[in-house]
C-alpha positions as CSV (number, residue, x, y, z in Angstrom):
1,X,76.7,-32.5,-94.2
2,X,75.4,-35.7,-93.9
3,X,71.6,-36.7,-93.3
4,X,70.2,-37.3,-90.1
5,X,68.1,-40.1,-88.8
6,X,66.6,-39.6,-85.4
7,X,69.4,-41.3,-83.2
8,X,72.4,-39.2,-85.1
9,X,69.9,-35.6,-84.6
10,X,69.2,-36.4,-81.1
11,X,72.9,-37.3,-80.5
12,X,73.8,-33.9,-82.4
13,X,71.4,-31.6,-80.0
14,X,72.8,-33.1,-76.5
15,X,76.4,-32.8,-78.0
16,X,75.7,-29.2,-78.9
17,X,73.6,-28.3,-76.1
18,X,76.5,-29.9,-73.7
19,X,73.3,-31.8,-71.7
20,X,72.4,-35.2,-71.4
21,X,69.3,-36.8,-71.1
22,X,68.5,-36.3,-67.7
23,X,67.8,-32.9,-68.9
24,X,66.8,-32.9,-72.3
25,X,64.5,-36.1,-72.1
26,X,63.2,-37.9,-75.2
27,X,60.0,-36.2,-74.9
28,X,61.3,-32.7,-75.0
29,X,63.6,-33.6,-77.7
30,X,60.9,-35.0,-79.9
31,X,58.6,-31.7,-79.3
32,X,61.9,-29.8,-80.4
33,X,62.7,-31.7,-83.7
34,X,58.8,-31.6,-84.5
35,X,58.4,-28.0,-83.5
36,X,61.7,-27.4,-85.4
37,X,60.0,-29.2,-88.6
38,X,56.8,-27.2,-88.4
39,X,58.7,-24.5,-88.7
40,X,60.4,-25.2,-92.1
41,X,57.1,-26.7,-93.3
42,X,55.4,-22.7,-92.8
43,X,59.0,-20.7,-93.4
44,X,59.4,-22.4,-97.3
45,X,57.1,-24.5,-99.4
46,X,58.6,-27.6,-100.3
47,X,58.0,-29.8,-102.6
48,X,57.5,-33.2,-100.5
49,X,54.2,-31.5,-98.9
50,X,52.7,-31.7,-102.4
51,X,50.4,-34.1,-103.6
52,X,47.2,-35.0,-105.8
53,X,44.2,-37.3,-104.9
54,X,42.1,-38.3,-107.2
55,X,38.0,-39.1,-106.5
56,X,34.4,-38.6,-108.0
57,X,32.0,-36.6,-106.7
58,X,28.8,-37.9,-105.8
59,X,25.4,-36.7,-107.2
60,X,23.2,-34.4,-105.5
61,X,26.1,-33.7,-102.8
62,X,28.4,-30.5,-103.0
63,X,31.0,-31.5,-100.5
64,X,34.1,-33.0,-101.1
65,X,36.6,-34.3,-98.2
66,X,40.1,-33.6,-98.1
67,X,42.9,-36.5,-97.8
68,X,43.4,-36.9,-93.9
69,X,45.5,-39.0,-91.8
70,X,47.4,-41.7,-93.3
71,X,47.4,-40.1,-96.8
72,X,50.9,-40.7,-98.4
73,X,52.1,-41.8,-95.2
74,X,51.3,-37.9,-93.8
75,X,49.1,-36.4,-91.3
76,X,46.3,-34.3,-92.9
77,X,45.6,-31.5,-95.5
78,X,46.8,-28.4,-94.9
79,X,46.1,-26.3,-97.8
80,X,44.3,-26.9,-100.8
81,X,45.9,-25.4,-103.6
82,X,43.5,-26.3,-106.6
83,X,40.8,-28.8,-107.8
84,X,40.4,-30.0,-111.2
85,X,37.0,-31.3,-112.4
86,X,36.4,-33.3,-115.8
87,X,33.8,-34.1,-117.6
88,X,33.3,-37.1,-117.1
89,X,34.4,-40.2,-114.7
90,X,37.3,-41.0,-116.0
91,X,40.3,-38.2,-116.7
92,X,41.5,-40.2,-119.8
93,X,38.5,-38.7,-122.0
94,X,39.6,-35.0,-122.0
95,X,41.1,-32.1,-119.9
96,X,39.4,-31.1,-116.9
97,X,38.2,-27.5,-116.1
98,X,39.9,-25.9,-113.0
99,X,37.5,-24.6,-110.7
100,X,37.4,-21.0,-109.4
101,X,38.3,-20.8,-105.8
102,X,35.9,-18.4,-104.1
103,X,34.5,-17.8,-100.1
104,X,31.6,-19.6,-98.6
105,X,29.4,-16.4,-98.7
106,X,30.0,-15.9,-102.6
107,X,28.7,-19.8,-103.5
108,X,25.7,-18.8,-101.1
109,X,25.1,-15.6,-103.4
110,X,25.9,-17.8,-107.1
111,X,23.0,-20.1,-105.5
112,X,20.6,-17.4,-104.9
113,X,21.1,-15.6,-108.2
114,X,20.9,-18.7,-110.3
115,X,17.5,-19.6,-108.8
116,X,16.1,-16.5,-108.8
117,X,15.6,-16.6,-104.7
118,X,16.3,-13.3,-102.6
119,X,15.5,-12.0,-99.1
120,X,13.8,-14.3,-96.9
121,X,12.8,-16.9,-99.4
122,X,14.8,-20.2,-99.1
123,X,17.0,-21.1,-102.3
124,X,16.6,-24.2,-103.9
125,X,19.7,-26.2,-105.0
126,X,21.2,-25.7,-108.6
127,X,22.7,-28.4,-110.5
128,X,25.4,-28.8,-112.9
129,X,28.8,-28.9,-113.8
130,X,31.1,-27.5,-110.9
131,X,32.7,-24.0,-111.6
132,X,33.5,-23.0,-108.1
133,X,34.9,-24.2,-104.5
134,X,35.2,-23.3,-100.7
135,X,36.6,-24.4,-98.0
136,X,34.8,-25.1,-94.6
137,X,36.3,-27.0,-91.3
138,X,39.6,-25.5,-92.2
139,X,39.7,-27.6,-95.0
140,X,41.9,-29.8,-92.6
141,X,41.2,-33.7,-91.9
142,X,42.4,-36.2,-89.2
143,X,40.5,-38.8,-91.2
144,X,39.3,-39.3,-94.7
145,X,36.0,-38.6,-94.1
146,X,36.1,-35.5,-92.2
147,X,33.2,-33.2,-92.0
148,X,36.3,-30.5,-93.2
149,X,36.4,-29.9,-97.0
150,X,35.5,-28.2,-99.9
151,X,31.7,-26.9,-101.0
152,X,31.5,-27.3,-104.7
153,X,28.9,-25.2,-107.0
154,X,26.8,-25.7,-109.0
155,X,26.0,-29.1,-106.6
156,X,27.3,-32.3,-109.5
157,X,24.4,-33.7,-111.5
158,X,26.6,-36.1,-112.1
159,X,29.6,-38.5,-110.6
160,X,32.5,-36.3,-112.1
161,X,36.0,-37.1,-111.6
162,X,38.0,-34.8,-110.0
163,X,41.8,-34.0,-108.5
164,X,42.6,-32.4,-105.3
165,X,46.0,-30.5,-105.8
166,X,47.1,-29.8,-102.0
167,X,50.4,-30.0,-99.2
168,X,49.8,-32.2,-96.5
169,X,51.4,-31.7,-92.6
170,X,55.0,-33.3,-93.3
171,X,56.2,-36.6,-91.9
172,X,58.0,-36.2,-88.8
173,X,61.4,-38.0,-88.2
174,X,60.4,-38.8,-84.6
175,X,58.1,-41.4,-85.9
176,X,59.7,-42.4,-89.3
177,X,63.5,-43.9,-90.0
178,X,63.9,-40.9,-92.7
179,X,62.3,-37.8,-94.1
180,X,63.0,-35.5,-97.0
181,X,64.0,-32.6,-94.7
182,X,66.5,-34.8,-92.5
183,X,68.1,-36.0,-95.9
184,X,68.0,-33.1,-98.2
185,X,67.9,-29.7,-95.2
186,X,69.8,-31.4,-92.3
187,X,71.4,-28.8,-91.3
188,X,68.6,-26.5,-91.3
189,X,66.5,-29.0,-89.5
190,X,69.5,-28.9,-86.4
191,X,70.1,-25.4,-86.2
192,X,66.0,-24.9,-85.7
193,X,66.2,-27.9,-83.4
194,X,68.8,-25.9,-81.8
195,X,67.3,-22.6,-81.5
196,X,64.1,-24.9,-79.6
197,X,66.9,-26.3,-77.5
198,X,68.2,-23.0,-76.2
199,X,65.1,-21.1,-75.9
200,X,64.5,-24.2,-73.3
201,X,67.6,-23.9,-71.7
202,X,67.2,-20.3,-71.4
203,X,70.4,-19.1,-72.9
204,X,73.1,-18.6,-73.0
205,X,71.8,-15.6,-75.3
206,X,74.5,-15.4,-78.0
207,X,74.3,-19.1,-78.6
208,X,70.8,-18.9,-79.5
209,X,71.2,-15.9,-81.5
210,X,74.2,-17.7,-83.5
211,X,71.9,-20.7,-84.2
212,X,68.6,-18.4,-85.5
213,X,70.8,-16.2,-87.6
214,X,72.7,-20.1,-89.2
215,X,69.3,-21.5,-89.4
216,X,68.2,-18.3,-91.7
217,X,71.3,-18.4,-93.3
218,X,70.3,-22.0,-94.6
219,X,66.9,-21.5,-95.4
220,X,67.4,-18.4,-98.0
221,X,69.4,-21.7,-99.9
222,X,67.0,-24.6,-99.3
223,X,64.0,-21.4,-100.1
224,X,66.0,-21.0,-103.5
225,X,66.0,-24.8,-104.5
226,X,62.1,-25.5,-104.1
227,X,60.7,-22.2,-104.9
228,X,63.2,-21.8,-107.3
229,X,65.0,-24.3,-109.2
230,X,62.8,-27.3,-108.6
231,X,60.0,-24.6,-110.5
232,X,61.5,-23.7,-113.5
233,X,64.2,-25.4,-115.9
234,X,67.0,-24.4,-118.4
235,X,64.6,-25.1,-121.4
236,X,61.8,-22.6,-120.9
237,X,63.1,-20.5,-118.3
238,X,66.7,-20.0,-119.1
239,X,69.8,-21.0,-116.5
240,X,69.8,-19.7,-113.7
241,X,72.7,-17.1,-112.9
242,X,73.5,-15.5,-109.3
243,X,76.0,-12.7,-109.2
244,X,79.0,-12.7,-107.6
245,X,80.1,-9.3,-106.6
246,X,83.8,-8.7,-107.3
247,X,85.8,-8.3,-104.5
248,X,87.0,-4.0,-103.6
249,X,90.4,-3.0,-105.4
């Protein structure tokens, strides 16, 4: 099947639907394709939601802010999925330590104990090298200085460089010519647009079944490309083999 920009999709759901625009306006259509999308963004993580910003932390301040909108042409952080500090502010002097991802409460608790406050005294700061983060505000951002981030401990005594590893909210094709999932998981992307048609429509029943069980049928073989082939290769992980069971005598 060939990839879908916006016009060809939109085309495909009123010709499968059998409606026309009077019923399934533009603005429905568009909350089906991106509710379709958001779908396959949370049902199999895929590689064009991955990316890595680079920054330096500033001294004295144990809060860093996640890429928000704009970012690589996306719409905000999702999930963080590491940060790498080095040593110093630049990564081309050595390897950088990866810091341990704990909760709010336990940074609270590393503070206290390294300062030697308890109870109801108030815990003064300790600096240092990062070792551990957190996330706070949902560790989300509609903008690149979003009070939503990461606390970092011990606070930086220093403006170390670091790398946020993370997957961003995907690009939707309602507002861009192309995206990876049009291209590369078009017909995954219809049948889940399809399965928002017909819950709209309100049946008929089997068709929407037929559609949910396709669209599942799809995704078990775009799920085995990014989580698996596009993570391992022939060299350290060996080919990959899928058995074929032999038909009954």
């Amino acid at each position: 099947m060939a990839g879908f920009t916006y016009t060809t999709l939109k085309a495909a759901i009123l010709a499968y639907t059998e409606v026309d625009s009077n019923v399934l306006t533009t603005t429905i259509v568009d909350q089906f394709i991106e509710n379709a999308e958001f779908r396959i963004f949370y049902d199999v993580p895929s590689d064009n939601n991955r990316f890595v910003s680079e920054g330096n932390l500033a001294i004295d301040d144990n809060t860093i802010n996640v890429p928000g909108l704009g970012t690589k042409g996306n719409t905000g952080t999702v999930f963080v999925r590491g940060v790498e500090v080095f040593n110093s502010t630049s990564a081309s002097t050595g390897p950088g330590e990866w810091l341990i991802k704990k909760d709010q409460t336990y940074l609270s608790e590393y503070v206290n104990r390294s300062t030697g406050s308890s109870g109801g005294q108030t815990a003064q700061d300790v600096t240092g090298f990062p070792k551990y983060y957190a996330m706070f505000g949902g560790a989300t951002g509609t903008s690149s200085t979003t009070s939503g981030g990461l606390y970092v401990a011990p606070t930086p005594d220093a403006n170390y460089m670091f790398r946020i590893y993370y997957d961003m909210v995907p690009k939707s094709l309602t507002t861009t010519a192309s995206t990876y999932i049009s291209q590369y998981f078009p017909q995954g992307l219809l049948y889940a647009t399809l399965v928002e048609a017909y819950g709209f429509l309100k049946g008929p029943m089997d068709m929407l079944t037929l559609y949910e069980n396709k669209y599942k049928q799809e995704l078990q073989k775009f799920a085995g490309v990014q989580i698996g082939r596009r993570r391992r290769d022939d060299y350290t992980d060996g080919t990959v083999r899928i058995p074929i069971n032999s038909p009954s005598p």
